[in-house]
PLY file of the C-alpha trace (Angstrom):
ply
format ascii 1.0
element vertex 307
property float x
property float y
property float z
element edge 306
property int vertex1
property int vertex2
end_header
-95.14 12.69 175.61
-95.58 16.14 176.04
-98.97 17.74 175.34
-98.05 20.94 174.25
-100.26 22.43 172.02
-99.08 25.00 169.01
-101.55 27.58 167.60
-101.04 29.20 164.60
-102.63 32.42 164.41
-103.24 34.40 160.96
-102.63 38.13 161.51
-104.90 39.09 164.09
-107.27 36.19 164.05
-107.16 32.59 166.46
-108.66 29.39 165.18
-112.25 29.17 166.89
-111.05 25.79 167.71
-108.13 27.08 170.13
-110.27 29.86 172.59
-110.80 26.80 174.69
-107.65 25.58 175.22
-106.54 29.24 175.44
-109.02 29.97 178.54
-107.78 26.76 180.38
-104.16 26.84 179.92
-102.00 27.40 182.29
-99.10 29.00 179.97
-99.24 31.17 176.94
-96.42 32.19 175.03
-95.80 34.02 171.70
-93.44 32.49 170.18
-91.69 36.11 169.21
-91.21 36.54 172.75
-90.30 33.23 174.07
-86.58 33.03 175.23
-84.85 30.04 173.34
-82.49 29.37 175.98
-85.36 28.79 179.17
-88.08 27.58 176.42
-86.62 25.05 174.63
-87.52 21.22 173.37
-85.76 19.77 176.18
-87.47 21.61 178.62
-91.34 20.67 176.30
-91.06 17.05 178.72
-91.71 18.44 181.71
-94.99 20.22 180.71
-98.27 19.13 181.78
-101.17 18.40 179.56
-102.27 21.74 179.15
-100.04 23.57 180.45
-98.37 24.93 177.80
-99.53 26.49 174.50
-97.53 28.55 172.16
-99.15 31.46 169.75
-97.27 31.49 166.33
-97.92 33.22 163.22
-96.61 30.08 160.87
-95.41 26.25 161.08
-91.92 27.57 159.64
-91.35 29.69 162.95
-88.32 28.07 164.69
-89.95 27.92 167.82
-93.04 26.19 166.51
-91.57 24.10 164.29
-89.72 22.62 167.46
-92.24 21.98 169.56
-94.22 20.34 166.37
-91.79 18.18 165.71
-91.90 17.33 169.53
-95.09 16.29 168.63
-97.22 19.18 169.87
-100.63 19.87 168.43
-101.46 22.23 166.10
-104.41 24.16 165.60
-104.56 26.41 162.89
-107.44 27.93 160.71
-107.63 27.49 156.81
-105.38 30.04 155.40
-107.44 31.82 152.85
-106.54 31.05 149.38
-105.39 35.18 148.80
-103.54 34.92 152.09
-101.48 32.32 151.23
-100.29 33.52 148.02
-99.10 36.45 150.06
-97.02 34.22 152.59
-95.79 32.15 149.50
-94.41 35.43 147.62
-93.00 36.53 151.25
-90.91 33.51 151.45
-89.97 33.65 147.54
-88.55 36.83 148.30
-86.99 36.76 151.77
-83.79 35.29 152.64
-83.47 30.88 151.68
-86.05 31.64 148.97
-85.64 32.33 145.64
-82.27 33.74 144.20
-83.62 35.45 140.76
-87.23 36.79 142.97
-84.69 38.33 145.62
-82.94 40.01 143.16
-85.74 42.08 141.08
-87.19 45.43 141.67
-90.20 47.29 139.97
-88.32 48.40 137.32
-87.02 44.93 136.37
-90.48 43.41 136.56
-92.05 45.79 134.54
-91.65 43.60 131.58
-93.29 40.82 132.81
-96.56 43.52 134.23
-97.09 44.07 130.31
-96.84 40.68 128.67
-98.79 39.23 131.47
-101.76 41.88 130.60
-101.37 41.20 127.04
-102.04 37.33 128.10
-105.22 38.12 129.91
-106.63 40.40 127.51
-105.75 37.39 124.93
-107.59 34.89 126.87
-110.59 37.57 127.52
-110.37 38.13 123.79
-110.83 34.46 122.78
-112.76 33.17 125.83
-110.58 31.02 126.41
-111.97 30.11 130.60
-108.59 28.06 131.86
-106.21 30.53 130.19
-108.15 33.20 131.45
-108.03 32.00 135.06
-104.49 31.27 134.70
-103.61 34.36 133.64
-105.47 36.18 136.00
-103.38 34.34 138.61
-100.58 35.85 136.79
-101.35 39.46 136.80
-102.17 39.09 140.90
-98.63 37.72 140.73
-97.19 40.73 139.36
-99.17 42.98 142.15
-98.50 40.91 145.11
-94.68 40.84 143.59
-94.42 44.59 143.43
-96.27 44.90 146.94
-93.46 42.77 148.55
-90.80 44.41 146.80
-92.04 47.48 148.30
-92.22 46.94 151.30
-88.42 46.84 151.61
-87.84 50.44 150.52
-86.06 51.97 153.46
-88.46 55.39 152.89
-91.65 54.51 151.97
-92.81 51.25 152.75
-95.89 49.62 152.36
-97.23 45.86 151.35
-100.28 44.29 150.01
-102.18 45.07 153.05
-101.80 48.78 152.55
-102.49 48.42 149.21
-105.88 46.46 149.82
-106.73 49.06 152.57
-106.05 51.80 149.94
-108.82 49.70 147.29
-110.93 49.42 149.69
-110.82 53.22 150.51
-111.07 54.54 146.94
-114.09 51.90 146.22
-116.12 53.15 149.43
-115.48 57.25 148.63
-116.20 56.41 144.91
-119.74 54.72 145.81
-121.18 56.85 148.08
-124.57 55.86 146.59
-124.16 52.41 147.25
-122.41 52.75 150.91
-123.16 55.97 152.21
-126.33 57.90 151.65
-126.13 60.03 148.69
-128.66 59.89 146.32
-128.49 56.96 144.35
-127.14 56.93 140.76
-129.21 55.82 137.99
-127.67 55.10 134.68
-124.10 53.42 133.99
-122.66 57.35 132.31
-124.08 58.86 135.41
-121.93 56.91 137.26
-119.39 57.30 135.09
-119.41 60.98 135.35
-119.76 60.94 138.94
-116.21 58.84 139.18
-114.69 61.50 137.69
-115.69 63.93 139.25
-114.66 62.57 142.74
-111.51 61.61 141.22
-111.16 64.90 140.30
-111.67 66.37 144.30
-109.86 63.31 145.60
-106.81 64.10 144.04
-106.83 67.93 143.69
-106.54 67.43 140.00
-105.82 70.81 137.53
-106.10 69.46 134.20
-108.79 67.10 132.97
-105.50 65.19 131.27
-104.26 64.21 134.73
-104.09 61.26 135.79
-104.24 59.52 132.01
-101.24 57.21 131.43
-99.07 58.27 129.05
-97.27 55.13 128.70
-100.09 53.09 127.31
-100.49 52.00 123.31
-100.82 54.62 121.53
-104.22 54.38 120.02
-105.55 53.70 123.67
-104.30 57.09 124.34
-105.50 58.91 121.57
-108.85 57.16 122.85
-108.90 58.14 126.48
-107.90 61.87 125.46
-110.94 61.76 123.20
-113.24 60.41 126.05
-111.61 63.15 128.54
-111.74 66.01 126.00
-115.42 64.87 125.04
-116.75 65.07 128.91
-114.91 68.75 128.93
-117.05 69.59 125.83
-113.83 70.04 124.03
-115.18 70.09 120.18
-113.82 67.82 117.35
-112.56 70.82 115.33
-109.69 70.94 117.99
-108.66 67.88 117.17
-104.94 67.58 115.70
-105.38 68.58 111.74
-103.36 68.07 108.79
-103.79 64.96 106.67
-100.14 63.08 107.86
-100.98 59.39 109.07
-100.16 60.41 112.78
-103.30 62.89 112.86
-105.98 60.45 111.14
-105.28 58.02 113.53
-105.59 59.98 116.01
-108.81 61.52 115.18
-110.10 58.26 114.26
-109.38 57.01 117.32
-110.34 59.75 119.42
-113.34 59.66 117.90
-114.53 56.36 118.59
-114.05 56.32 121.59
-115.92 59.35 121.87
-118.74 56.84 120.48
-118.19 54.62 123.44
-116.45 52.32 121.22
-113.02 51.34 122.46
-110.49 51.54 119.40
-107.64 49.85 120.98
-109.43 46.35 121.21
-111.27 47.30 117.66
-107.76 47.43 116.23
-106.07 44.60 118.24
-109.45 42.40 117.08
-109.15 43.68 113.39
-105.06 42.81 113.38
-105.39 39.39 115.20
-108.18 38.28 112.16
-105.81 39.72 109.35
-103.46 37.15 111.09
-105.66 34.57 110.98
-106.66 35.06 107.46
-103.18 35.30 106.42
-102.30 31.89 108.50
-105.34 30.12 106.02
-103.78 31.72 102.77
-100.60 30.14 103.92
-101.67 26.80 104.29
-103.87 26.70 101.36
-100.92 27.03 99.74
-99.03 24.67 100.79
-102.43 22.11 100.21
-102.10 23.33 96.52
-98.42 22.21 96.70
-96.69 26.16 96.62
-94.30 27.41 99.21
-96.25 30.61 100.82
-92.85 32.16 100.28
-93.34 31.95 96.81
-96.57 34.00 96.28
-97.03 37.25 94.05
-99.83 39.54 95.26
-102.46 37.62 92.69
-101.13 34.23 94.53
-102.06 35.97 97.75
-105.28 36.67 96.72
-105.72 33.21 95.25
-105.61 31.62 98.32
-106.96 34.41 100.78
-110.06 33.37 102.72
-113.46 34.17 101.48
-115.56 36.51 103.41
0 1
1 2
2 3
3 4
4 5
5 6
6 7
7 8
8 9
9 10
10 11
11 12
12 13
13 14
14 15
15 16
16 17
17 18
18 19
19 20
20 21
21 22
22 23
23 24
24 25
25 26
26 27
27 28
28 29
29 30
30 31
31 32
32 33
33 34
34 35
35 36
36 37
37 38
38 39
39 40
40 41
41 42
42 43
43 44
44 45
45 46
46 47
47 48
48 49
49 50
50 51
51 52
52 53
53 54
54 55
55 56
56 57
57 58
58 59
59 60
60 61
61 62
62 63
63 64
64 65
65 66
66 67
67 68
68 69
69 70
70 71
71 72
72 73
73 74
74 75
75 76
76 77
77 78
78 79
79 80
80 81
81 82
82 83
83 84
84 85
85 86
86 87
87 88
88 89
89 90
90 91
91 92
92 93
93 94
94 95
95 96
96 97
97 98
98 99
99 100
100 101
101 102
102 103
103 104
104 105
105 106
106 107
107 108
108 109
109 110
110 111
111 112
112 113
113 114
114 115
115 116
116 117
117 118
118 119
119 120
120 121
121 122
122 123
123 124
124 125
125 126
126 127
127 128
128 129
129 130
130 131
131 132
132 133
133 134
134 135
135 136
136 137
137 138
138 139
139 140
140 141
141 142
142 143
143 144
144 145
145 146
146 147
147 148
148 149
149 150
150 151
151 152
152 153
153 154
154 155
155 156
156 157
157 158
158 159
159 160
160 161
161 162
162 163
163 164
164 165
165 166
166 167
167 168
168 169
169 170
170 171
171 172
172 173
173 174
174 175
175 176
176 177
177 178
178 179
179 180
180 181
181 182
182 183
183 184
184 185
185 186
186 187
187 188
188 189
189 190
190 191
191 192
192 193
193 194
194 195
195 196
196 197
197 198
198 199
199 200
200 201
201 202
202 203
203 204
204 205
205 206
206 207
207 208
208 209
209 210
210 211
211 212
212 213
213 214
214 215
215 216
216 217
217 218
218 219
219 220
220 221
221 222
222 223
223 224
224 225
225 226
226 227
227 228
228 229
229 230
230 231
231 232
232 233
233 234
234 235
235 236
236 237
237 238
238 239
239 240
240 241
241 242
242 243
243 244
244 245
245 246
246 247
247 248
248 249
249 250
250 251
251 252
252 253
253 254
254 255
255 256
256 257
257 258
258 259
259 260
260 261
261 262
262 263
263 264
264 265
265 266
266 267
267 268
268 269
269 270
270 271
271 272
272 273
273 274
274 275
275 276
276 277
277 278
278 279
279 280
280 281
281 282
282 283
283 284
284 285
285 286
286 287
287 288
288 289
289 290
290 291
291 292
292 293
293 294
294 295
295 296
296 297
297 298
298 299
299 300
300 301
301 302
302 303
303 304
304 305
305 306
């Protein structure tokens, strides 16, 4: 029986478990550089007890699976949980995985990027804990979906490790009072100010504007463009006039969040209790024996929840 021995190395990193076996074997092969035709199962028989170990990157790797299968041992760390979701959206995506994930690209998942943040803010919204860790799952989905999809493009790619190197980069220079030693920052809008202001250098910004999203709901953005204006000392009397419903809402919005309150979720928690209230009207109805269908504004306000 041969007494090979397979280890399955994550990235850069060996299984403590396999630096002995390493130090008293006499073979070591990658597996990447292992020729099939002089290194093959046939051949695994007339290895020694350890004589013969093979460095791998994964169980799936032709080589390793073959000598496994041979009956080799493996030795292999715990693949951290964040790791593995990476290797599982690899093989999704690559070739023998998943027809409709090989065909998308960032523009066709940008759908699902929105209604997956809608979900979490729901479940944030309604602390709801096992939607909330589901759908955070989801939304690290979407990221470690567009991070594979990029690395693919033929002049500019990167993956999730460059993107985690790139976090880690922008949280370090943005808390150089907490890793480095610049005086330390007192208050939360001290901080605050102090973000944006290295944001500011980082990226060689012109306007205070750049850098805010367009793209987002609307009365977010008439928020963040009052919290940007506000820091810039822009006053309120600058604010769009004219009395049209497009320049209230903006000023009201602008405004509040001015106040540090965040209009956007005010609004979204506002709208989601005018739908519960109307669900109750609706089914006191129907406990009073009327079709909600049927109800004139003083049936409405019959049956509308109390305060």
């Amino acid at each position: 029986m041969t007494a090979a021995v397979v280890v399955i190395a994550r990235g850069a990193t060996l299984p403590a478990a396999a630096l002995t076996i390493l130090r008293s074997s006499g073979a070591v092969y990658a597996a990447s550089d292992v020729d099939p035709e002089v290194f093959g199962v046939p051949a695994l028989g007339e290895a020694q007890a350890g004589d013969l170990v093979l460095i791998a990157g994964s169980r799936r790797e032709p080589k390793a699976a073959a000598l496994i299968r041979a009956g080799a041992r493996v030795i292999e760390a715990p693949v951290p949980p964040l790791v593995e979701a990476a290797e599982v959206m690899d093989r999704l995506r690559s070739p023998g995985g998943c027809p409709w994930d090989a065909v998308q690209t960032h523009e066709s998942l940008r759908q699902y990027l929105v209604e997956e943040t809608y979900e979490l803010l729901d479940a944030i919204e309604e602390g709801d804990r096992v939607a909330l860790r589901e759908e955070l799952g989801d939304v690290l989905l979407q990221v470690l979906f567009h991070a594979r999809v990029a690395v693919e493009d033929a002049d500019d790619p990167f993956g999730i490790d460059e993107v985690a190197s790139e976090l880690v980069a922008k949280l370090v220079g943005r808390h150089p009072h907490v890793f480095a030693d610049a005086p330390r920052v007192e208050t939360v809008s001290d901080q605050n100010l102090k973000w944006e202001e290295l944001k500011q250098a980082e990226k060689s910004r012109q306007s205070i504007v750049d850098g805010v999203a367009l793209g987002q709901p609307a009365v977010a953005l008439a928020g963040k463009l009052g919290q940007r204006s506000g820091r810039a000392g822009i006053p309120l009397d600058l604010f769009p006039g004219g009395s049209e419903a497009a320049a209230q809402l903006f000023r009201v919005a602008a405004t509040a969040r001015r106040a540090g309150i965040d209009p956007e979720g005010e609004l979204r928690a506002v709208a989601k209790q005018f739908a519960r209230d109307i669900r109750d009207a609706e089914q006191a109805a129907r406990d009073a024996g009327l079709e909600p269908t049927t109800l004139e504004a003083d049936g409405w306000r019959k049956f509308w929840p109390g305060p």
